[in-house]
MARTI-692530 format. One line per 5 residues: number of its first residue (from 1); their letters; for each residue x, y, z of C-alpha. Coordinates in nm, 3 decimals. Layout:
N
NUM = a = X/Y/Z  ... .
END
This chain:
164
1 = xxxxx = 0.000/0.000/0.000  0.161/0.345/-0.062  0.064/0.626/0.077  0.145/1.022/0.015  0.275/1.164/0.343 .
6 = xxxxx = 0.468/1.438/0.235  0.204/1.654/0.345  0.163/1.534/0.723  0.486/1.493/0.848  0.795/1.747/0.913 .
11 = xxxxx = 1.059/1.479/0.810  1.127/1.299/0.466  1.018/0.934/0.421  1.289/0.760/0.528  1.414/1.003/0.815 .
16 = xxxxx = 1.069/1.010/0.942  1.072/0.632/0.947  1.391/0.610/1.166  1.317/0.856/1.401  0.960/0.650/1.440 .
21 = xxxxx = 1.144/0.323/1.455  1.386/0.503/1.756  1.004/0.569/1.966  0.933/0.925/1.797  0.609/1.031/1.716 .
26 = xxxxx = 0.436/1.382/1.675  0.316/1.583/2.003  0.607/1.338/2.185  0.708/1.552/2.496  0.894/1.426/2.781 .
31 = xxxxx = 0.992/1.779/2.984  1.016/1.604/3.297  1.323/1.380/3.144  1.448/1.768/2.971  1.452/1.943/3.297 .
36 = xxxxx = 1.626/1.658/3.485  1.915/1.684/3.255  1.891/2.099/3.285  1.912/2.046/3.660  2.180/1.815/3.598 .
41 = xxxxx = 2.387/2.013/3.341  2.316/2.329/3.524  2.453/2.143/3.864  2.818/2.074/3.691  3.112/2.240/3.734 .
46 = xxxxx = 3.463/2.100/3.586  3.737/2.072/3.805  3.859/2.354/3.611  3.539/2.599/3.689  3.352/2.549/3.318 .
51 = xxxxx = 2.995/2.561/3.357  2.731/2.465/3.112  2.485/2.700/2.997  2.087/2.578/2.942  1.835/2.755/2.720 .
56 = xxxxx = 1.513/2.693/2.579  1.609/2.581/2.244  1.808/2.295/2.387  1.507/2.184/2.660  1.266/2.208/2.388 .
61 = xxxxx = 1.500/1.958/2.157  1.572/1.695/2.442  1.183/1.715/2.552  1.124/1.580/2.183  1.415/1.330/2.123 .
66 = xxxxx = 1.557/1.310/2.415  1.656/0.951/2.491  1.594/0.818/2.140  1.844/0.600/1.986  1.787/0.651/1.590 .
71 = xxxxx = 1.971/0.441/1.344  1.927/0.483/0.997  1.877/0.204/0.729  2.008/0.236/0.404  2.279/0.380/0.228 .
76 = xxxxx = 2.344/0.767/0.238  2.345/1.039/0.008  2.712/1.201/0.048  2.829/1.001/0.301  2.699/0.745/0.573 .
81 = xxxxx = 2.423/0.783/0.746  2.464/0.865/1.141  2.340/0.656/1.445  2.256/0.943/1.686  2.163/0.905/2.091 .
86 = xxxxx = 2.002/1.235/2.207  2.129/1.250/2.556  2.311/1.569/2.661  2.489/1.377/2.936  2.730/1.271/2.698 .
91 = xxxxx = 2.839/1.626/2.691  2.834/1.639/3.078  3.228/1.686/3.081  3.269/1.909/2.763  3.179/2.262/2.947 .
96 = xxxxx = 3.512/2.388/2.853  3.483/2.275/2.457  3.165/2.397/2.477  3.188/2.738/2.606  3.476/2.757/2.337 .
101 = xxxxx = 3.264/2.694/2.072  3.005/2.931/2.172  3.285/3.187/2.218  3.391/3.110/1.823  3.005/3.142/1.710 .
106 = xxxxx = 2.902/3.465/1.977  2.683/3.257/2.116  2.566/2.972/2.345  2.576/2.628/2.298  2.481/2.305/2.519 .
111 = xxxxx = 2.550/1.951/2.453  2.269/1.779/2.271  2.368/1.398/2.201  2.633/1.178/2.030  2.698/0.997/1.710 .
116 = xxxxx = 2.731/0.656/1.836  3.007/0.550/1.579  3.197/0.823/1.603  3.152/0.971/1.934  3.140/1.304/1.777 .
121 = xxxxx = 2.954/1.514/1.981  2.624/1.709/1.901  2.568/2.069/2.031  2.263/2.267/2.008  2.343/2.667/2.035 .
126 = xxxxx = 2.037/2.897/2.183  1.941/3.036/1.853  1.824/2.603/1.769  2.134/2.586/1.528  2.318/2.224/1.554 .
131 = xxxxx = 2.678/2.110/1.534  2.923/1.803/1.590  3.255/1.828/1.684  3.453/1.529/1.680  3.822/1.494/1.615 .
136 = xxxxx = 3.860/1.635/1.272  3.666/1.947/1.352  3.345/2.114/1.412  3.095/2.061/1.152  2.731/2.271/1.107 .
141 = xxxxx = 2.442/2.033/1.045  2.183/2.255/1.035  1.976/2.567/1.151  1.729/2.348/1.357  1.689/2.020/1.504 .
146 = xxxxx = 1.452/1.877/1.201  1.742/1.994/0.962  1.997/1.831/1.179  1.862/1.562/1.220  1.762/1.491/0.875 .
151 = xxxxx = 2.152/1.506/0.769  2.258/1.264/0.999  1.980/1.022/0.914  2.017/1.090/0.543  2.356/1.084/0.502 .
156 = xxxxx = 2.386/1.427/0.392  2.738/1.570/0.375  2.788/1.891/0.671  2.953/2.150/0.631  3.291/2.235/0.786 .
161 = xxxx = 3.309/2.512/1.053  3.607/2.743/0.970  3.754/3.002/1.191  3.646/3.361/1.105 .
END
């Protein structure tokens, strides 16, 4: 049976699959889980005195994938597709790279999840913009979470952050 959904659902067929396959859905909305790992983020210091920063856009993007584990089937466009775990603990002890980054980019940015293969890690600044940085740099995936999302799932090729 085929069916048009282009018009009901934010995400292309086959991202829209994954993320359903990882427990998504639309309206999902877990704050309680989002404002345990605020409190959480918000509550760590590094030995060194780094201290996370928490903002709306990244509560709003854990309440609705937080805790997913999304694995993509098929091949990619540009480049492999991503296995992603939204969890912003994995950032837990990355204040420091962190604040860096949001130093680089005048603005804020909080730790969002990881790439599971690579251990890259995925950042979420206040304006809803998302990165990785992993060890060959810090890459842009996109000016929301939907757009990020849908180029790690699709295999889409980021684009390299440069300095200045």
């Amino acid at each position: 049976m085929h069916t048009d959904r282009t018009s009901t659902t934010r995400f292309a067929v086959p991202v829209d699959a994954a993320l359903r396959t990882a427990g998504w859905q639309p309206g999902r909305w877990d704050i309680k889980q989002a404002e345990i790992w605020a409190d959480t983020l918000r509550d760590h210091t590094s030995p060194a005195g780094h201290r996370h920063t928490v903002f709306p856009a990244a509560v709003e993007a854990w309440a609705e994938f937080g805790g997913l584990h999304i694995r993509p089937t098929g091949p990619g466009r540009q480049i492999s597709p991503t296995s992603v775990h939204i969890d912003p603990l994995h950032g837990l002890h990355l204040a420091r790279t962190l604040g860096d980054l949001g130093r680089a980019l005048d603005t804020e940015v909080c730790p969002l999840g990881t790439e599971t293969d690579t251990q890259a890690l995925l950042a979420i600044d206040a304006q809803g913009r998302v990165y990785a940085l992993d060890h060959t740099g810090d890459w842009y995936l996109g000016p929301d979470i939907d757009h990020a999302l849908a180029t790690l799932i699709s295999g889409a090729r980021p684009q390299r952050l440069t300095a200045g």
